[in-house]
C-alpha positions as CSV (number, residue, x, y, z in Angstrom):
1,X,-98.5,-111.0,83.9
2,X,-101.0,-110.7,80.9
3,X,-102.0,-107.0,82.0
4,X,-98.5,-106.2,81.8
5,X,-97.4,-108.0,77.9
6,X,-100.8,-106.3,77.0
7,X,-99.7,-103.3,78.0
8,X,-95.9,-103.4,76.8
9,X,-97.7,-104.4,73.4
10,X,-99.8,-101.7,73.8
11,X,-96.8,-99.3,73.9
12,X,-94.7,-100.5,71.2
13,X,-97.8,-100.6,68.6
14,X,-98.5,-96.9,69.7
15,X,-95.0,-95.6,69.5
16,X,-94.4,-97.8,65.8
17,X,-97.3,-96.9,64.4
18,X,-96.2,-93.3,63.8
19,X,-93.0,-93.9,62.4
20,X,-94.6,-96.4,60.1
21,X,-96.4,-93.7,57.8
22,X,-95.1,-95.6,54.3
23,X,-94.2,-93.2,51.6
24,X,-94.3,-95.5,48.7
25,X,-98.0,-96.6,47.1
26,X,-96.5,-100.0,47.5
27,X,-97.8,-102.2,49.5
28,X,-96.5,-104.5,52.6
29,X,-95.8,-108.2,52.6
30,X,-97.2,-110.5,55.2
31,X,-94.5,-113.5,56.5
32,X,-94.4,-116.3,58.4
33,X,-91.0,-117.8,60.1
34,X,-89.8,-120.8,61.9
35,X,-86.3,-121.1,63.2
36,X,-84.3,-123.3,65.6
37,X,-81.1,-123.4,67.8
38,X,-79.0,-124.8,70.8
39,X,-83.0,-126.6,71.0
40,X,-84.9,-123.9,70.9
41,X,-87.8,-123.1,68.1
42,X,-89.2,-119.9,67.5
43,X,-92.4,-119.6,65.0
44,X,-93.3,-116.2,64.0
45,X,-96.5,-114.3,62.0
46,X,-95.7,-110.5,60.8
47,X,-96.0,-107.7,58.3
48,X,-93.5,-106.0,56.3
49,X,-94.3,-103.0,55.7
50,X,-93.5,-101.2,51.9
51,X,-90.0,-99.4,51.8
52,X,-90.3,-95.4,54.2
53,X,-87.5,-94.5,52.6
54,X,-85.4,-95.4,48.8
55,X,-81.7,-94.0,48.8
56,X,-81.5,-92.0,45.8
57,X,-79.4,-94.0,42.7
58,X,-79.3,-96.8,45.0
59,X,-80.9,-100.4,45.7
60,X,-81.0,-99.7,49.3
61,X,-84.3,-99.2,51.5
62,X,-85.9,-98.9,54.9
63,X,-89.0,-100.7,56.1
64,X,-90.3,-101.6,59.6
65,X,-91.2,-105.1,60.3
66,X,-93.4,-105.9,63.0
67,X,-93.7,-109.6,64.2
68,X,-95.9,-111.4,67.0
69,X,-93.6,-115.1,67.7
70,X,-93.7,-117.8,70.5
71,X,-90.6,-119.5,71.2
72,X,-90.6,-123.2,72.9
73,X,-87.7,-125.0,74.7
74,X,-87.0,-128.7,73.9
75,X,-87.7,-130.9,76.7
76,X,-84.3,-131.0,78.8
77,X,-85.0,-127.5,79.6
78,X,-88.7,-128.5,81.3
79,X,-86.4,-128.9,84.8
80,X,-84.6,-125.2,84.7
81,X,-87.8,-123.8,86.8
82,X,-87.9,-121.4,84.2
83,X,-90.2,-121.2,81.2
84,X,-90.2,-123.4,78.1
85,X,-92.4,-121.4,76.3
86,X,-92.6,-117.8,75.7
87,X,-94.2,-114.8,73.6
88,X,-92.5,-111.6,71.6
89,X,-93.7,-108.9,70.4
90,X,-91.4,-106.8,68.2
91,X,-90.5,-103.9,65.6
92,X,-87.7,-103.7,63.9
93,X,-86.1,-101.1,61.0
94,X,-84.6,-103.1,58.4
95,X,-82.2,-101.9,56.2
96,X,-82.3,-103.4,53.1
97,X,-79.7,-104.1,50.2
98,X,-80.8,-105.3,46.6
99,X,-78.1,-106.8,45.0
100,X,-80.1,-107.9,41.9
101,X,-83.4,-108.6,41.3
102,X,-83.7,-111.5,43.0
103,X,-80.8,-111.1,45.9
104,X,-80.9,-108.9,48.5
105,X,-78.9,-108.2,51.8
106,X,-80.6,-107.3,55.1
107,X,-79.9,-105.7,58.5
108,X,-81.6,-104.5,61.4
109,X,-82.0,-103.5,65.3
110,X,-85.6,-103.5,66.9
111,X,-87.7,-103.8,70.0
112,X,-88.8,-107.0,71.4
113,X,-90.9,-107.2,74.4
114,X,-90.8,-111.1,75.8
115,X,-93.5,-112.1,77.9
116,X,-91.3,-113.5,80.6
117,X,-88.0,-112.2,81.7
118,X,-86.3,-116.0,81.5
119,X,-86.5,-118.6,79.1
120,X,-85.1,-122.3,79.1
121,X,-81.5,-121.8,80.6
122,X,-81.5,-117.9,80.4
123,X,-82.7,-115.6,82.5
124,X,-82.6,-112.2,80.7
125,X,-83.1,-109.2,83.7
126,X,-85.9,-107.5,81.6
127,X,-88.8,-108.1,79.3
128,X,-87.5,-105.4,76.9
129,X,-84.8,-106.7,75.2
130,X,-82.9,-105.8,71.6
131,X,-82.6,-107.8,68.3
132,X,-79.9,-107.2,65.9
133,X,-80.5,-109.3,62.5
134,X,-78.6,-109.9,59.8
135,X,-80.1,-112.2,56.6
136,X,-80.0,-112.9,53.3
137,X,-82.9,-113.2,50.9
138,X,-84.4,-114.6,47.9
139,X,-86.9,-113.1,45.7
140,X,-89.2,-115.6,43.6
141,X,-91.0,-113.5,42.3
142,X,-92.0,-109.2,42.8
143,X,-94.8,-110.6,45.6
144,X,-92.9,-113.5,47.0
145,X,-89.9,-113.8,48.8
146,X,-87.7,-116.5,51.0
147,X,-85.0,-114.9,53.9
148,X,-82.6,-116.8,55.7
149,X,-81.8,-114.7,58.9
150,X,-79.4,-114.9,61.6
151,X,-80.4,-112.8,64.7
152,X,-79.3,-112.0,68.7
153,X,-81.3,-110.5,71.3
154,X,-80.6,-109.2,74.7
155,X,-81.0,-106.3,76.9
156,X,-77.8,-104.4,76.1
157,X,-76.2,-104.5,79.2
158,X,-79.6,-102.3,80.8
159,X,-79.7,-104.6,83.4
160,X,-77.9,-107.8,84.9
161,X,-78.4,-110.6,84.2
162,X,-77.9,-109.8,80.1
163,X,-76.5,-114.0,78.5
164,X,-78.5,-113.1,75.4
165,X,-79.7,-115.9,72.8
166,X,-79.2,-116.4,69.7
167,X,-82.0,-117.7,66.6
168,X,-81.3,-118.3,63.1
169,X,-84.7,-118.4,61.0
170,X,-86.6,-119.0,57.5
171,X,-88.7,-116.5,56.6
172,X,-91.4,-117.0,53.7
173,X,-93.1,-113.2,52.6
174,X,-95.6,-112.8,50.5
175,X,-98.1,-109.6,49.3
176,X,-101.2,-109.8,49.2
């Protein structure tokens, strides 16, 4: 089981990594997350990284966000005979929509790779599911920023079982 998330890791690092040449000489934001629902907490640890791509006489941008989170079941789930507590991995191209200085608009669909195929209730038919987010942010200042984001993952309908779950989240992002 740990040969196999090291290797799915493995594989989504290597594939992200060459799309993730920045062309900006800005630089990336690290972030931190927590998020709960239906009794289920998700913490999360990432980079940001600094916009790939600016539309022209626009506020919008592109960046990839890659994010390492473990997600923990409350305890009436510790009966299901599946597991209450989980790892993913993920990468994600968010789209990005300034509305001001300080608000912005945010939207993406990314890789995750979970390390188990069920979680609490759900059992999700693969370990390589989707994550479609949609958030809205906050910027305290040009280093420092504070996102609430709503987001859904599941497999797509690749395989069967596909419930899907769903996470809404704070995320706190700051460069260094």
């Amino acid at each position: 089981m740990i040969k196999r998330t090291i290797i799915g890791l493995a594989v989504m690092v290597t594939m992200s990594g060459a799309m993730a040449q920045e062309i900006t000489t800005n630089k990336g934001q690290w972030f931190i997350g927590a998020g709960t629902f239906n009794d289920y907490d998700k913490y999360s640890f990432g980079y940001k990284t600094a916009p790939m791509w600016k539309a022209t006489n626009s506020n919008v941008d592109l960046n990839l966000e890659y994010e390492l989170s473990q997600w923990k079941a409350g305890s009436r789930y510790n009966s299901s005979g599946f597991s209450d507590n989980i790892w993913q991995a993920s990468v994600t191209p968010m789209l990005n929509w300034h509305l001001n200085e300080k608000f912005y608009l945010q939207g993406g669909i990314g890789l995750n790779y979970f390390s188990e195929s069920n979680f609490a209730d759900k059992e999700f038919g693969t370990r390589l599911n989707f994550g479609s987010h949609l958030g809205v942010g906050y910027n305290f200042t040009p280093n420092t920023s504070l996102t609430y984001r709503v987001s859904h993952y599941s497999n797509g309908g690749i395989e069967k079982p596909n419930p899907g779950i769903n996470m809404q989240q704070v995320i706190l992002s700051h460069r260094f």
